[in-house]
MARBA-3410 file (N, C-alpha, C, O; in Angstrom, 1 decimal):
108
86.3,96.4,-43.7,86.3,95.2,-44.4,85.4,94.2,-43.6,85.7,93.7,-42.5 ~ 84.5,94.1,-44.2,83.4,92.7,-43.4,83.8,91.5,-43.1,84.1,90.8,-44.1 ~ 83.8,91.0,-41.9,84.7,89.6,-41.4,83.7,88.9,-41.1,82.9,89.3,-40.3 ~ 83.7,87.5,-41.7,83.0,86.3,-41.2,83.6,85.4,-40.2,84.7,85.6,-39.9 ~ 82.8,84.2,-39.6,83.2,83.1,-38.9,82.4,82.2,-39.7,81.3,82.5,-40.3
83.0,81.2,-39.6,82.7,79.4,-40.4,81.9,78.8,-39.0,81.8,79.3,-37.9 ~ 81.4,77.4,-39.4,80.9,77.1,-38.7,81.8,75.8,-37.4,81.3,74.9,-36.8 ~ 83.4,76.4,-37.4,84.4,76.2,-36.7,84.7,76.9,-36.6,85.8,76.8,-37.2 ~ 84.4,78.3,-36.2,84.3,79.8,-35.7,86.4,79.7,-36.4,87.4,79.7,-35.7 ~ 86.2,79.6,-37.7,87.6,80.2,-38.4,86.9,81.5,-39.0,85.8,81.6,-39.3
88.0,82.2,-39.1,88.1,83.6,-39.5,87.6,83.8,-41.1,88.4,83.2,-41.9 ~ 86.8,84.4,-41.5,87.2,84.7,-43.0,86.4,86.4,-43.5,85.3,86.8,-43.1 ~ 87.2,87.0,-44.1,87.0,87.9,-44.5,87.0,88.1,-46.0,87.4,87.2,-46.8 ~ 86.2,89.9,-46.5,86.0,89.8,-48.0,86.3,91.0,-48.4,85.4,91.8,-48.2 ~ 87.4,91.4,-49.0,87.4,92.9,-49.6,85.9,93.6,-50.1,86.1,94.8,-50.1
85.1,93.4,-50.3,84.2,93.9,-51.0,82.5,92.5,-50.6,82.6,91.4,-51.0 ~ 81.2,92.9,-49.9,80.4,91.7,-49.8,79.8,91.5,-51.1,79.1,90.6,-51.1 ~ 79.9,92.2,-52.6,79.7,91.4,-53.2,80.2,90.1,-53.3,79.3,89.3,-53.5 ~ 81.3,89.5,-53.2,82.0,88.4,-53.3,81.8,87.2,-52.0,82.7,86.6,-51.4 ~ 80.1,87.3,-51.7,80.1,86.5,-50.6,79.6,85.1,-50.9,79.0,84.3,-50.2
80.1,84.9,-52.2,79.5,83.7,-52.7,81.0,83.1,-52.6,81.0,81.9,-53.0 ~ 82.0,83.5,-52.2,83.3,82.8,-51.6,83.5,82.1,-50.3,84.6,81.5,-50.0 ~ 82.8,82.2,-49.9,82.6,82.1,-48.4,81.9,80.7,-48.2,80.8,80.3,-48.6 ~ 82.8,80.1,-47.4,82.2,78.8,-47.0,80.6,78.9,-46.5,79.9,79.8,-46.0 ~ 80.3,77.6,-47.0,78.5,77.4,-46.8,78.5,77.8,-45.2,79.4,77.3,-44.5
77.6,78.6,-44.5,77.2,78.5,-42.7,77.9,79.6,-42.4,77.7,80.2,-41.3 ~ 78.9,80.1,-43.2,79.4,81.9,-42.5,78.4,83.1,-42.2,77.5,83.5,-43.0 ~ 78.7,83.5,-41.0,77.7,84.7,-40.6,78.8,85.9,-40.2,79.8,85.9,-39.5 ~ 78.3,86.7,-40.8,79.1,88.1,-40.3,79.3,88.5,-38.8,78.4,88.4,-37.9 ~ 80.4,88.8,-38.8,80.8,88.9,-37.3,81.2,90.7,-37.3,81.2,91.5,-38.2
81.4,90.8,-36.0,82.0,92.1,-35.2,83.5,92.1,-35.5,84.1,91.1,-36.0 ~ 84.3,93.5,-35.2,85.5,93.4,-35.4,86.3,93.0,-34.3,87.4,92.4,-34.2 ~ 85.4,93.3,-33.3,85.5,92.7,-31.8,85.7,91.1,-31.9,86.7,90.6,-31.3 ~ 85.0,90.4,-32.5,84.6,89.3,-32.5,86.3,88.9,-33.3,87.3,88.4,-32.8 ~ 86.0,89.4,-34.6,86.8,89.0,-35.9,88.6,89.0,-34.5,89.3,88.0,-34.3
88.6,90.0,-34.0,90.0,90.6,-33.0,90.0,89.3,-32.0,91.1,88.8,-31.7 ~ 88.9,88.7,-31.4,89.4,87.6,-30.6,89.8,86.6,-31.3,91.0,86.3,-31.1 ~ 88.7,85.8,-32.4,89.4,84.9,-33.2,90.5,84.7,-33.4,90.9,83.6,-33.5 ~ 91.5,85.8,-33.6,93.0,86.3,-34.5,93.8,86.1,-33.5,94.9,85.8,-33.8 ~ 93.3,86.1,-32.0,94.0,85.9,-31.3,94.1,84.6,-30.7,95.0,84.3,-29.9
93.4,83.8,-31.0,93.2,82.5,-30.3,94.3,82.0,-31.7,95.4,81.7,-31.5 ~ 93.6,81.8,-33.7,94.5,81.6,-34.6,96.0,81.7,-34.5,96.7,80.9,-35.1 ~ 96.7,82.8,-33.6,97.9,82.7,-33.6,98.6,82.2,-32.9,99.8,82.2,-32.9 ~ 97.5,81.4,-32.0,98.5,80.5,-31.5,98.6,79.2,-32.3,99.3,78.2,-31.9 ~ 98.0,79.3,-33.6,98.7,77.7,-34.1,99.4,78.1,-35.0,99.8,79.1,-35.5
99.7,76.5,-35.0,101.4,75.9,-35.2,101.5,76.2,-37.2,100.5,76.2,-38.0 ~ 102.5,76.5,-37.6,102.7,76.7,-39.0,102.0,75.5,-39.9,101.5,75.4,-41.0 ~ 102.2,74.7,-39.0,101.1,73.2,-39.8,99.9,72.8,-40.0,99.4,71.9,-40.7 ~ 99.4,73.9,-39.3,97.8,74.3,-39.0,97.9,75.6,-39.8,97.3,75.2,-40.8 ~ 98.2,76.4,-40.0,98.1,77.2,-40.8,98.3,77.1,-42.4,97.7,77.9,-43.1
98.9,76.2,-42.8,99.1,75.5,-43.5,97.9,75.2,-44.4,97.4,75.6,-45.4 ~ 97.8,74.0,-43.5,96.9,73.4,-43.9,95.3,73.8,-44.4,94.6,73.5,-45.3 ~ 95.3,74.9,-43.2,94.1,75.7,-43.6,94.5,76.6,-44.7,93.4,76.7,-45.3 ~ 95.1,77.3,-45.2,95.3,78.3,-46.3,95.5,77.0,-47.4,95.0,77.4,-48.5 ~ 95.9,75.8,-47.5,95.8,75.1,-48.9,93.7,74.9,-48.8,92.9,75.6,-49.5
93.5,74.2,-48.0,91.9,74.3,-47.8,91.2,75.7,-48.6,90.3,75.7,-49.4 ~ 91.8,76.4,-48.2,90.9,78.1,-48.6,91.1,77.9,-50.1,90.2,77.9,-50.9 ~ 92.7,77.8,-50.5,93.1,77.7,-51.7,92.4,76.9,-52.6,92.1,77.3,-53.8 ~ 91.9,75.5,-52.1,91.3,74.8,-52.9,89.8,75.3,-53.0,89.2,75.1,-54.0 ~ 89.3,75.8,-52.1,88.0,75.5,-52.2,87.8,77.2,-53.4,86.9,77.2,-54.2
88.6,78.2,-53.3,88.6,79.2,-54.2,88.9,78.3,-55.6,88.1,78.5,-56.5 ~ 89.6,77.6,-55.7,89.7,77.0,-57.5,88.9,76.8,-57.6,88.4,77.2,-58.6 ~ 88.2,75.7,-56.5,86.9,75.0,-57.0,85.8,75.9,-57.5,85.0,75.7,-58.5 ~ 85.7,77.0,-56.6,84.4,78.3,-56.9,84.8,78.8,-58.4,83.8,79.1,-59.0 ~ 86.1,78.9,-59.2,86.2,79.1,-60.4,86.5,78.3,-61.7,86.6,78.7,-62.8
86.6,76.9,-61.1,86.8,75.8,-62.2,85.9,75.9,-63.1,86.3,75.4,-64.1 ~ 84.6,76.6,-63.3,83.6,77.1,-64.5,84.5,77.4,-66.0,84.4,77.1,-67.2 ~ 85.7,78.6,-65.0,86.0,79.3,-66.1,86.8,78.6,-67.2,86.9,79.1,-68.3 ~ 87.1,77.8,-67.1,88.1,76.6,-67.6,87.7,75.8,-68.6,88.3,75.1,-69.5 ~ 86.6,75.9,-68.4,85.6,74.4,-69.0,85.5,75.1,-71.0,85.5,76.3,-71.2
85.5,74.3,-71.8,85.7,74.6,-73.8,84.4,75.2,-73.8,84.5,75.5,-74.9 ~ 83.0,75.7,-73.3,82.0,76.5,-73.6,82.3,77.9,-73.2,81.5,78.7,-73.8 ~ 83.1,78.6,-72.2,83.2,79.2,-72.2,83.9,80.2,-72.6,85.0,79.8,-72.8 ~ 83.9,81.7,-73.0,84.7,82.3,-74.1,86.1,82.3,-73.5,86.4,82.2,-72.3 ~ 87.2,82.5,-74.7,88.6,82.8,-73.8,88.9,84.1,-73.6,90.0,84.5,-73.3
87.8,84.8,-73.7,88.1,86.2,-72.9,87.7,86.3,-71.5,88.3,87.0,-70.7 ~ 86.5,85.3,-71.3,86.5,85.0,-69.8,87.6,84.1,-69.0,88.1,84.2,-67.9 ~ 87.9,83.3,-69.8,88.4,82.1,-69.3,90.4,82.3,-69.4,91.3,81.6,-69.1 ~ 90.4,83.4,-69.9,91.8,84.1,-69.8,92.1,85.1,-68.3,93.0,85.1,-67.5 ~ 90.8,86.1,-68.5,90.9,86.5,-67.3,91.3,85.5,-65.6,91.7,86.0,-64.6
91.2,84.4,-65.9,91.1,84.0,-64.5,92.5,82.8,-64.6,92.7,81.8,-63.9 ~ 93.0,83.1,-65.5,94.6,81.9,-65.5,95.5,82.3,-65.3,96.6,81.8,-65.4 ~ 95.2,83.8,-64.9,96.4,84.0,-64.2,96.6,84.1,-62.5,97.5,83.8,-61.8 ~ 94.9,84.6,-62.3,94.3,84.3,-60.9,94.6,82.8,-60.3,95.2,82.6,-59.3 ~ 94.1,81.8,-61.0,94.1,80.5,-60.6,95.5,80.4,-60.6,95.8,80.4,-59.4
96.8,80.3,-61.6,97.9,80.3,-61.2,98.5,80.9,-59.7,99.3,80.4,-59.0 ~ 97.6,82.2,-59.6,98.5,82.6,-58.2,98.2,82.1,-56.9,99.0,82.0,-55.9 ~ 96.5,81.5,-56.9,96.2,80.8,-55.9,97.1,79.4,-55.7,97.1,78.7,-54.7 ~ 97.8,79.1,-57.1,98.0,77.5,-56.8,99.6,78.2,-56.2,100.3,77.6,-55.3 ~ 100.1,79.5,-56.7,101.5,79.7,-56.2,101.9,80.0,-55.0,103.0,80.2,-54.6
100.2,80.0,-54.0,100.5,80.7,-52.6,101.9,79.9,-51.5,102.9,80.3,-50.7 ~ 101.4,78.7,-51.9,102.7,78.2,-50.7,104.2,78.4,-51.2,105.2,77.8,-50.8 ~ 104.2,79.2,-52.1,105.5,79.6,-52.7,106.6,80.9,-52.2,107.8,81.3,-52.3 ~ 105.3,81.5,-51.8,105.4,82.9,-51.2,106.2,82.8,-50.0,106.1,81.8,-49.3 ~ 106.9,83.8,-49.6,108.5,83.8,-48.6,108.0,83.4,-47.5,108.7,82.6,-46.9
106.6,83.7,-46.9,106.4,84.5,-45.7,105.4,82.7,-45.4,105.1,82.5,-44.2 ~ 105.1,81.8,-46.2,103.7,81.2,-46.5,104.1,80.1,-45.0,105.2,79.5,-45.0 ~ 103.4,80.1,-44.2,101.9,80.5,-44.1,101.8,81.2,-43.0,100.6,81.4,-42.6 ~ 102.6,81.8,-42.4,102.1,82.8,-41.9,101.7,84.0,-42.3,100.9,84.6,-41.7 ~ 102.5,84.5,-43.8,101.7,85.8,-44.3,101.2,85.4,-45.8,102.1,84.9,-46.5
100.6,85.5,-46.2,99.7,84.9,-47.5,99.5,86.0,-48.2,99.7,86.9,-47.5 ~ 99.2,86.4,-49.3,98.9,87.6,-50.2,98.1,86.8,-51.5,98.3,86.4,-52.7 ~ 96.9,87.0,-50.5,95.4,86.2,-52.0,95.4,87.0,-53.1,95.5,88.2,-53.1 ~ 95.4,86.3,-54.2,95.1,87.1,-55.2,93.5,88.1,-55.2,92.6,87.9,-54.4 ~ 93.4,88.7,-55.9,92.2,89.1,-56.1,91.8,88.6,-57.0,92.4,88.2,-58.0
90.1,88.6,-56.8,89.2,87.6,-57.8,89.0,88.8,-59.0,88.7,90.0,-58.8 ~ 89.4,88.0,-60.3,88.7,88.7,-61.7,87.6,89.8,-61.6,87.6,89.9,-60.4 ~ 86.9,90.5,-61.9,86.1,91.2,-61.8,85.4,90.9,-63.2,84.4,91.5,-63.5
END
């Protein structure tokens, strides 16, 4: 799995590099070495910080698909992703949140 850093050396990764148009503007591909220290310095923050950063991720993923939503688009596209966008908005609902998060996967 290919892991990036932001340009506040945060963590982000992508099931698949097609989907690197998700990725914050200034990410460069890192080592797993690299990806393995980050994870370690991230765990030391506080659930508030974690937090905060997974609503951030959360938003900025809606924003990358707010297209699909818009009345020109067909509702066979714009079906596919209302259930996606629902789960991104459901993350802090999740038992574990925010320590363990379970992103949805993007439409294909």
């Amino acid at each position: 799995m290919p892991h990036y850093k932001d340009q506040n050396n945060k963590l982000h990764f992508l099931d698949s590099e097609e989907h690197q148009f998700l990725l914050p503007q200034g990410c460069v591909k890192i080592s797993d070495a690299e990806a393995d220290s980050i994870r370690t310095v991230e765990a030391t923050k506080t659930p508030e910080e974690l937090a905060t950063e997974a609503r951030d991720k959360r938003n900025r993923l809606l924003a990358q698909v707010d297209w699909t939503q818009c009345t020109d688009i067909s509702p066979e596209v714009s079906s596919l992703y209302i259930s996606y966008r629902q789960a991104l908005r459901d993350i802090t609902a999740q038992p574990d949140f925010p320590l363990t998060i379970n992103w949805p996967t993007l439409p294909q």
